[in-house]
N, CA, C and O atoms as CSV, one atom per row, in Angstrom:
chain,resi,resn,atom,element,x,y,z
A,1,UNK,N,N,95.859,81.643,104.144
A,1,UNK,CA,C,94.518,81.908,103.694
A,1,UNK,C,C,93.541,81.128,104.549
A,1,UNK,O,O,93.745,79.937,104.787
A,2,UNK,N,N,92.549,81.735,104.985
A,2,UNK,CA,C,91.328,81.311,105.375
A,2,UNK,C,C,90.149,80.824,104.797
A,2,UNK,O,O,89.975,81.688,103.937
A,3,UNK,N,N,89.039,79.886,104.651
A,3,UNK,CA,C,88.420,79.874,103.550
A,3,UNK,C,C,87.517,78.985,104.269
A,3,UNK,O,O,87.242,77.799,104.082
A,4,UNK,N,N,87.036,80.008,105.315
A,4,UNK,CA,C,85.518,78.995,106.355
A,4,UNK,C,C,84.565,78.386,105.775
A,4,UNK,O,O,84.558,79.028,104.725
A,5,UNK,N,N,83.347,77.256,105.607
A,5,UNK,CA,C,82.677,77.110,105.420
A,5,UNK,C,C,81.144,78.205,106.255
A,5,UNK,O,O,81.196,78.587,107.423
A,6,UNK,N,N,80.106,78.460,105.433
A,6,UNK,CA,C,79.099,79.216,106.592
A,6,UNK,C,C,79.088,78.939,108.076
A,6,UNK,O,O,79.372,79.840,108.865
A,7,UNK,N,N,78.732,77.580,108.535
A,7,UNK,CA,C,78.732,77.291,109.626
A,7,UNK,C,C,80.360,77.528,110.762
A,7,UNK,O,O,80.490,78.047,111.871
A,8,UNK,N,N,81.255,76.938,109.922
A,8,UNK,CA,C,82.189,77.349,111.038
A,8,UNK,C,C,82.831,79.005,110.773
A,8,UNK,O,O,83.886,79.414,111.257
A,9,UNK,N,N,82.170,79.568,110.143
A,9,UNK,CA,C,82.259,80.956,110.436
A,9,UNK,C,C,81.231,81.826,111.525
A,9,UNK,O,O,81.403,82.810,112.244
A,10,UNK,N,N,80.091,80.922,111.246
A,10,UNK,CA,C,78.788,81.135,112.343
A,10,UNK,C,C,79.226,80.449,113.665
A,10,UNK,O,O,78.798,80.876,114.738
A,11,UNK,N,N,79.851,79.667,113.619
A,11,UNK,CA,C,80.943,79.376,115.279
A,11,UNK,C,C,81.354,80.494,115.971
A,11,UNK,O,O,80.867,81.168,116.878
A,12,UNK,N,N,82.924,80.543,114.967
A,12,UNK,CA,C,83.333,81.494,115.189
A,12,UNK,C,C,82.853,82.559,116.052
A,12,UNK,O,O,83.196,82.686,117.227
A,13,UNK,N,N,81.856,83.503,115.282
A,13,UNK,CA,C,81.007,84.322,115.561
A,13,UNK,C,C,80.506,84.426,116.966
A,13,UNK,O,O,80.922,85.213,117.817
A,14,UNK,N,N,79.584,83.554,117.099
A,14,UNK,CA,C,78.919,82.846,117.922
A,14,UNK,C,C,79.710,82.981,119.317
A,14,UNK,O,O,79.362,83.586,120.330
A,15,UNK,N,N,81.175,82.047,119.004
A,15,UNK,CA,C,81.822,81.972,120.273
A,15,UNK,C,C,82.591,83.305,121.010
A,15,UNK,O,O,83.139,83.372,122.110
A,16,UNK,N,N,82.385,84.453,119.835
A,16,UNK,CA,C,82.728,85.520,120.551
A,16,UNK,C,C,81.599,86.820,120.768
A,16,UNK,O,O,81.914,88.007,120.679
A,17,UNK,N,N,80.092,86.261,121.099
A,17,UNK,CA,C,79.319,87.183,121.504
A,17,UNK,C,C,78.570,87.567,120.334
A,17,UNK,O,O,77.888,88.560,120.588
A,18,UNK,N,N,78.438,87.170,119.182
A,18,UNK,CA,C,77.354,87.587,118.827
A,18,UNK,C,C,76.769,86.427,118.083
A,18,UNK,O,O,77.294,85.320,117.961
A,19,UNK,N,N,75.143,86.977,117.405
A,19,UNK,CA,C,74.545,86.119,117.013
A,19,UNK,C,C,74.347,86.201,115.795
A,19,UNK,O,O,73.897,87.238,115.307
A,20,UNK,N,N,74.672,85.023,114.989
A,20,UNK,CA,C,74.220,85.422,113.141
A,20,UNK,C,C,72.413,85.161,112.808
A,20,UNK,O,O,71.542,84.345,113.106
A,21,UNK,N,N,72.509,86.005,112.273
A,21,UNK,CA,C,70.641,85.768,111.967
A,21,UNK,C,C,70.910,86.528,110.680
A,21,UNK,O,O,70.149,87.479,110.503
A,22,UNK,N,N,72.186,86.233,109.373
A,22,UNK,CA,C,71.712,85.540,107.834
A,22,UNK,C,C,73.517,85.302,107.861
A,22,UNK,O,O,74.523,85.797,108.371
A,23,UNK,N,N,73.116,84.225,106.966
A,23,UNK,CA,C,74.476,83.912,106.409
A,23,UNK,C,C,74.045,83.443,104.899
A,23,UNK,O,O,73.050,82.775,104.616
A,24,UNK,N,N,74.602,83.730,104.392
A,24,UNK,CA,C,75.109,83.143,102.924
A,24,UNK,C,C,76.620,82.921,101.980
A,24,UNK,O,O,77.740,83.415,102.104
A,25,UNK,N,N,76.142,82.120,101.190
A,25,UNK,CA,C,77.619,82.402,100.027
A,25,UNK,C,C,77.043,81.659,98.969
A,25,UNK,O,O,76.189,80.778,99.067
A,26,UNK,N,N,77.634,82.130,97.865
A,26,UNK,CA,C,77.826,82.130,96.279
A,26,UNK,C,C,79.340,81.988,95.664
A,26,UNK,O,O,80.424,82.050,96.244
A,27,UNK,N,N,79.120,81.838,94.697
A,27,UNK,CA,C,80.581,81.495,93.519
A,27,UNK,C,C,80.392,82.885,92.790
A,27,UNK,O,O,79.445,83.474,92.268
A,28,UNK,N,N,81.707,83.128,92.991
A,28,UNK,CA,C,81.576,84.770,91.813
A,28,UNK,C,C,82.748,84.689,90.974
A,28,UNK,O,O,83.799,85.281,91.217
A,29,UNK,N,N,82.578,84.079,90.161
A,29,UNK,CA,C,83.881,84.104,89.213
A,29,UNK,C,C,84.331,85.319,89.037
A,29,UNK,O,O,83.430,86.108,88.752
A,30,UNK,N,N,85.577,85.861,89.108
A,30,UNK,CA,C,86.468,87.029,88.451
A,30,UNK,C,C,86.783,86.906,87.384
A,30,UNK,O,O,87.905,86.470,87.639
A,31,UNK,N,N,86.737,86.924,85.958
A,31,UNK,CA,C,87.627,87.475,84.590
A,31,UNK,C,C,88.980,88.139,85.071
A,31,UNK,O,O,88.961,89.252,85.598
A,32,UNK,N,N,89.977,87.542,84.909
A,32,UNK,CA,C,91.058,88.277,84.692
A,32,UNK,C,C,91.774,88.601,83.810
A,32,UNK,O,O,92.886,89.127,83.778
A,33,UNK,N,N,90.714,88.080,82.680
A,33,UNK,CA,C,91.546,89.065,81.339
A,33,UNK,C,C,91.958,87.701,80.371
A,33,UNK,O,O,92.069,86.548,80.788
A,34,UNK,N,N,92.148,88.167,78.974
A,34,UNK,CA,C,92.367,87.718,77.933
A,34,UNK,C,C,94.042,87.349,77.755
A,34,UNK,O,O,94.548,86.503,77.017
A,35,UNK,N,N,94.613,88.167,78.573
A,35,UNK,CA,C,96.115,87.721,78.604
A,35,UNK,C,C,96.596,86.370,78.959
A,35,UNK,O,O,96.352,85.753,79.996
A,36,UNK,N,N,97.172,86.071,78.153
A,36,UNK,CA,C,97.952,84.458,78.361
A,36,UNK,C,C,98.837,84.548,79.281
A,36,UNK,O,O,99.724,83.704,79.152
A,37,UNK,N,N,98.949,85.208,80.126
A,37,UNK,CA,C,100.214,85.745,81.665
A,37,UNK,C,C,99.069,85.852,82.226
A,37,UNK,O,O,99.139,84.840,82.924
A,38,UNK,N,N,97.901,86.369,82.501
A,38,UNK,CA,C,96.785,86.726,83.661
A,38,UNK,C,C,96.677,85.725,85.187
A,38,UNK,O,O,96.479,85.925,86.386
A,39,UNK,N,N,96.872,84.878,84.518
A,39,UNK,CA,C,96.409,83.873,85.879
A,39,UNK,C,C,98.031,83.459,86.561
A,39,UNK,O,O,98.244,82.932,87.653
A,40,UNK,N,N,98.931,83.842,85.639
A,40,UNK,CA,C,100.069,83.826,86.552
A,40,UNK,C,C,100.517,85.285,87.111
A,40,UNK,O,O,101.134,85.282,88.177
A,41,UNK,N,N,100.277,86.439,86.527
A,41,UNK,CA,C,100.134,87.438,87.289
A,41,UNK,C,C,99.202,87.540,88.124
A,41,UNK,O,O,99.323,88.580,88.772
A,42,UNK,N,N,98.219,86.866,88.444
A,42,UNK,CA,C,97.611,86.885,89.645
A,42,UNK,C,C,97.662,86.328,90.910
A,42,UNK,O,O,97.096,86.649,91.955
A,43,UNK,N,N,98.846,84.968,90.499
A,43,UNK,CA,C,99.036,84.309,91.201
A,43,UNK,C,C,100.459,84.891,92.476
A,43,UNK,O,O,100.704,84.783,93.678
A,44,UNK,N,N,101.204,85.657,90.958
A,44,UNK,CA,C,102.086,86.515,91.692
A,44,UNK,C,C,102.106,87.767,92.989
A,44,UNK,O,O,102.911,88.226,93.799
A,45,UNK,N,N,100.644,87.960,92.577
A,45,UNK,CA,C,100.180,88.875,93.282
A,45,UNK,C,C,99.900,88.813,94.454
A,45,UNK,O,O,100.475,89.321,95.416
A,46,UNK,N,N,98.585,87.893,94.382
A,46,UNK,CA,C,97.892,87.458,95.491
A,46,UNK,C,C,98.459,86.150,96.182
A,46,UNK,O,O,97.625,85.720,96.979
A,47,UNK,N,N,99.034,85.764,96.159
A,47,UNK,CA,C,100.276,83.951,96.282
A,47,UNK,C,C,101.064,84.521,96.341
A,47,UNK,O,O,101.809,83.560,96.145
A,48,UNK,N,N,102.027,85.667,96.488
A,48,UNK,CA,C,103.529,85.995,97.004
A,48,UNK,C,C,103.989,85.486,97.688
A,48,UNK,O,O,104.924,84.930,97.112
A,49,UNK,N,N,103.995,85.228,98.733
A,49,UNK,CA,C,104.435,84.870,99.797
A,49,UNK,C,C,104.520,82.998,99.164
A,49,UNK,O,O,105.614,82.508,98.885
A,50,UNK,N,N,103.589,82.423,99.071
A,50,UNK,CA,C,103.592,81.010,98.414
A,50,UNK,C,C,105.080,80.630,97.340
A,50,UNK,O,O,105.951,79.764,97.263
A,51,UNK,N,N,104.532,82.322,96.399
A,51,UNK,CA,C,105.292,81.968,95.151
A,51,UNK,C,C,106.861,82.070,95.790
A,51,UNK,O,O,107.810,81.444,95.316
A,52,UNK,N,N,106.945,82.913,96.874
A,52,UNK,CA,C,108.448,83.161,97.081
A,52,UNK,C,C,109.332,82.279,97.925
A,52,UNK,O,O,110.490,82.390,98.327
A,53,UNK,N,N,108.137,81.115,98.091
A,53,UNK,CA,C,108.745,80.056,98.915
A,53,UNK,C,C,109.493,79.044,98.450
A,53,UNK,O,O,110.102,78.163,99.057
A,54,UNK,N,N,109.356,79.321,97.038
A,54,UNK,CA,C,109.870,78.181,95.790
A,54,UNK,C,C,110.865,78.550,95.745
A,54,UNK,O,O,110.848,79.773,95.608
A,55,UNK,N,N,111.991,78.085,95.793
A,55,UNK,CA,C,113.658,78.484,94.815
A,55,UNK,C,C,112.953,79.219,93.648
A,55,UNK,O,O,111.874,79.043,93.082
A,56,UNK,N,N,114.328,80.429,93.445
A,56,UNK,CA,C,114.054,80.935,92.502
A,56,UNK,C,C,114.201,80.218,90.822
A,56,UNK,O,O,113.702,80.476,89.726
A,57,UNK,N,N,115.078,79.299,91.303
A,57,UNK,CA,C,115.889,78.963,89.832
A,57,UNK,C,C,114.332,77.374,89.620
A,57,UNK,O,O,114.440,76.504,88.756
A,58,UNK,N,N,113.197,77.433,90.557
A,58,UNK,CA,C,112.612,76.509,89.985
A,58,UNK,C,C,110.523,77.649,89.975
A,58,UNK,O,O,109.458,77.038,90.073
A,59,UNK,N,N,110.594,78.788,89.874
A,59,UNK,CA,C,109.561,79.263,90.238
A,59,UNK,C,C,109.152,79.460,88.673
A,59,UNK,O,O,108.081,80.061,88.594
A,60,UNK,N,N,109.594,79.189,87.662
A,60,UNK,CA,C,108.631,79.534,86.264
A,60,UNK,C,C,108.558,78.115,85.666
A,60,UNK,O,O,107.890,78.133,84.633
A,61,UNK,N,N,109.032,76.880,85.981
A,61,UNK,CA,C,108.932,75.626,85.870
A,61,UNK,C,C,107.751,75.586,86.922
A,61,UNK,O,O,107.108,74.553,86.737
A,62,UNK,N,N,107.299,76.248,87.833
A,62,UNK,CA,C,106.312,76.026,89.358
A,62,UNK,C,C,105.087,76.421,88.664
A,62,UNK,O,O,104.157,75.779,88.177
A,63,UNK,N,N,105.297,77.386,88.740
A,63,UNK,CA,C,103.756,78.654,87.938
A,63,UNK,C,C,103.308,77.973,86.821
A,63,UNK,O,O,102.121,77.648,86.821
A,64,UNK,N,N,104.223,77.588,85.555
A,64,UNK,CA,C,103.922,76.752,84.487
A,64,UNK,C,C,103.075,75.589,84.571
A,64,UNK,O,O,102.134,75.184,83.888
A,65,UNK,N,N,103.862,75.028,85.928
A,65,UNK,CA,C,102.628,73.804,86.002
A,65,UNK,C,C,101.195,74.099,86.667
A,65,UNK,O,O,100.131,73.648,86.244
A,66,UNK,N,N,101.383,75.073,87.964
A,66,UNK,CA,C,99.853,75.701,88.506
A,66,UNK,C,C,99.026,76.099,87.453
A,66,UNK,O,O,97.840,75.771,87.444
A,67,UNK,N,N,99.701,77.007,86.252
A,67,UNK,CA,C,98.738,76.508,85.005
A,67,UNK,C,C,97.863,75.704,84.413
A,67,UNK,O,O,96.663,75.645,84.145
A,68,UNK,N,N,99.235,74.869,84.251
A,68,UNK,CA,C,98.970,73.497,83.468
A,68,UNK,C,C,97.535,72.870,84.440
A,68,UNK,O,O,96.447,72.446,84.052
A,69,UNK,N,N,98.065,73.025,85.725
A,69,UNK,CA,C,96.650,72.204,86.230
A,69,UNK,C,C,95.032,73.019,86.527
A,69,UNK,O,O,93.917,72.633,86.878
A,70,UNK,N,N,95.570,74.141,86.212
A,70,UNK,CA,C,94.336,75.418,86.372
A,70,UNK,C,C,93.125,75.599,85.372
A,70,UNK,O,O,91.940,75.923,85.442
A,71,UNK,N,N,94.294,75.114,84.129
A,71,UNK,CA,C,93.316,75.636,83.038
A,71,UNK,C,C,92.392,74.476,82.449
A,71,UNK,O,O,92.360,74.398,81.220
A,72,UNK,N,N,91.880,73.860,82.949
A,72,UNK,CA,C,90.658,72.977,82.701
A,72,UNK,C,C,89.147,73.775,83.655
A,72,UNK,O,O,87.983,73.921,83.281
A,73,UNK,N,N,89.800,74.137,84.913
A,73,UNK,CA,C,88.712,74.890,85.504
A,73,UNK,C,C,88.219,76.383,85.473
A,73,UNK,O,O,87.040,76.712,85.608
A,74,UNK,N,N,89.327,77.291,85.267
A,74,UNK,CA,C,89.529,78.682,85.317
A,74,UNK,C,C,89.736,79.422,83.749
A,74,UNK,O,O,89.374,80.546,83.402
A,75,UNK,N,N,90.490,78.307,82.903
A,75,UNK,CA,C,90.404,79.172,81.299
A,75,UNK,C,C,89.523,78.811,80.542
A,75,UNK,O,O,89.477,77.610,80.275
A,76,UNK,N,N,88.513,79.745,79.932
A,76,UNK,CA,C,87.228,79.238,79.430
A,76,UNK,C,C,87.054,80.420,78.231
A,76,UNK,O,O,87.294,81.572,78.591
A,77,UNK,N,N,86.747,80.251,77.164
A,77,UNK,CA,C,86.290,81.222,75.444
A,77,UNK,C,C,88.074,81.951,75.963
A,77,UNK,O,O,87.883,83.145,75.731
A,78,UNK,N,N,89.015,81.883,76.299
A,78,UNK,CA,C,90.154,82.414,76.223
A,78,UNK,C,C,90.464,83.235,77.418
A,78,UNK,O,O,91.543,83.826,77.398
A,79,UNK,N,N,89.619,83.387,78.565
A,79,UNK,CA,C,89.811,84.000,79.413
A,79,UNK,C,C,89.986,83.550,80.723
A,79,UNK,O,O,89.215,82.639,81.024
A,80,UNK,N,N,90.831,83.938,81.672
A,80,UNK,CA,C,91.614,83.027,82.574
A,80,UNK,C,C,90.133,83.576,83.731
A,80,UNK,O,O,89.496,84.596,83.470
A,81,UNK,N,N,89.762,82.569,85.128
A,81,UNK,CA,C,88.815,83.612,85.768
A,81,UNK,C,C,89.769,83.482,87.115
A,81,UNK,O,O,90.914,83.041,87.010
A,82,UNK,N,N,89.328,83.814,88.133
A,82,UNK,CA,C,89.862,83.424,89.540
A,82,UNK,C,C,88.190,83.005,89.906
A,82,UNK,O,O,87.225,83.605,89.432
A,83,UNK,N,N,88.114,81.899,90.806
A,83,UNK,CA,C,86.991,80.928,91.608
A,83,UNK,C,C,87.064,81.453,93.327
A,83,UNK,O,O,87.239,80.862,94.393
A,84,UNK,N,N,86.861,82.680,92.980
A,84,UNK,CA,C,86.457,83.654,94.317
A,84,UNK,C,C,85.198,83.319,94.779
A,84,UNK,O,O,84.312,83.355,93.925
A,85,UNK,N,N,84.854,82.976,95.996
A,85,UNK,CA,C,83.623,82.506,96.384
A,85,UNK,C,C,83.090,83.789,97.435
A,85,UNK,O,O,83.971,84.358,98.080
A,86,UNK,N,N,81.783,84.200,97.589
A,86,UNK,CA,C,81.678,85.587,98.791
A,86,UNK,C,C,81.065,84.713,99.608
A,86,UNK,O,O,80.522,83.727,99.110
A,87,UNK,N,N,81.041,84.983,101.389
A,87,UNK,CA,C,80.620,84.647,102.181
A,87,UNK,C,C,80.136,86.352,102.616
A,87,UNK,O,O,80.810,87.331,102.297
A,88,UNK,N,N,79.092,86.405,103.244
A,88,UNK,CA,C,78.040,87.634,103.472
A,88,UNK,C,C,77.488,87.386,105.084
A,88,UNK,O,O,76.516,86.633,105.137
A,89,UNK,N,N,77.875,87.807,106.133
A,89,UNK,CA,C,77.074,87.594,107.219
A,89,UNK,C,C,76.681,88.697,107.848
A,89,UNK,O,O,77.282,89.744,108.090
A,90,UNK,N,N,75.330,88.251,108.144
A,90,UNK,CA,C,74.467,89.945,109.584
A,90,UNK,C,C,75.043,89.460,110.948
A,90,UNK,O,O,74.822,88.264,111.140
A,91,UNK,N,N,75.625,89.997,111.794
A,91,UNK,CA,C,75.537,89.222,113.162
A,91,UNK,C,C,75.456,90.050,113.912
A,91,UNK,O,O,76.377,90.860,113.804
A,92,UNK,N,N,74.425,90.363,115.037
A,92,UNK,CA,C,74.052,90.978,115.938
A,92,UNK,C,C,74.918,90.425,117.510
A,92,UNK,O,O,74.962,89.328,118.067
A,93,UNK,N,N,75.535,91.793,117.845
A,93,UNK,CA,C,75.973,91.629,119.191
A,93,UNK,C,C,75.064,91.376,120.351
A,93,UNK,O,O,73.999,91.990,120.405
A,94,UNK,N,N,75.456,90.365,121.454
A,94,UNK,CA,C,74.604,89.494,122.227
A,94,UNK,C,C,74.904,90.443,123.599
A,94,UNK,O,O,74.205,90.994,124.450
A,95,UNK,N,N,75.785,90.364,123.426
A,95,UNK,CA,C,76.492,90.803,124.941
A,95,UNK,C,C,77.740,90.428,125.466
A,95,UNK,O,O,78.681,91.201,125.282
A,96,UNK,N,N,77.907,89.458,126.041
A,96,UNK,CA,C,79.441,88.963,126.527
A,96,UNK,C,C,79.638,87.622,125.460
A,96,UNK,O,O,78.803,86.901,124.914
A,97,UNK,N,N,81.137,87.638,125.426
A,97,UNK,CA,C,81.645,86.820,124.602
A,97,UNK,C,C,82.330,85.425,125.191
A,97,UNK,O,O,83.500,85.686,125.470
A,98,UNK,N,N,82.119,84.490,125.384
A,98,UNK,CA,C,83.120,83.301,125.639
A,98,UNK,C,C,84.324,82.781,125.222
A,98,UNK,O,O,84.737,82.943,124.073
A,99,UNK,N,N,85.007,82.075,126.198
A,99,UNK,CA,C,86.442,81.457,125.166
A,99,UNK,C,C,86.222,80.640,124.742
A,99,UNK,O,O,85.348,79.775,124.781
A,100,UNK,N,N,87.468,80.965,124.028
A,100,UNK,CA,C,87.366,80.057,122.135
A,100,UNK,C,C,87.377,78.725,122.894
A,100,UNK,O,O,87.330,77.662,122.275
């Protein structure tokens, strides 16, 4: 997973030819539902690869605890959220691009 801050995404950018003129980001919480499994089916989902890195015979002792430490920030009136943040950029092509 990737998870740039504005500016070093405006690098990025930058270092391959074009120019940002807006950047932003916000917090967009997701609801994933009232289900007491939600935030570990999501984790299954989107974390596969993570989740499948665990032994199997220790991956619901694993998830149990990513819970355990989740739900002070993410379970709130009974509903699990995901802490999806959007990053939004305009960037206008310059012309030639430089190396990274």
């Amino acid at each position: 997973w990737f998870f740039p801050s504005v500016g070093e995404y405006a690098g990025i950018l930058e270092r391959h030819g074009l120019e940002v003129v807006q950047a932003a980001v916000w917090d967009r919480p997701t609801p994933l539902g009232d289900s007491p499994g939600a935030m570990r089916s999501w984790i299954e989902v989107f974390a596969a690869a993570f989740v499948e890195a665990v032994p199997a015979a220790d991956r619901d002792a694993h998830l149990t605890e990513v819970e355990r430490l989740a739900r002070p920030a993410l379970f709130h009136d009974g509903v699990w959220s995901a802490d999806y943040r959007r990053l939004r950029v305009v960037a206008i092509h310059t012309g030639g691009a430089t190396s990274p």
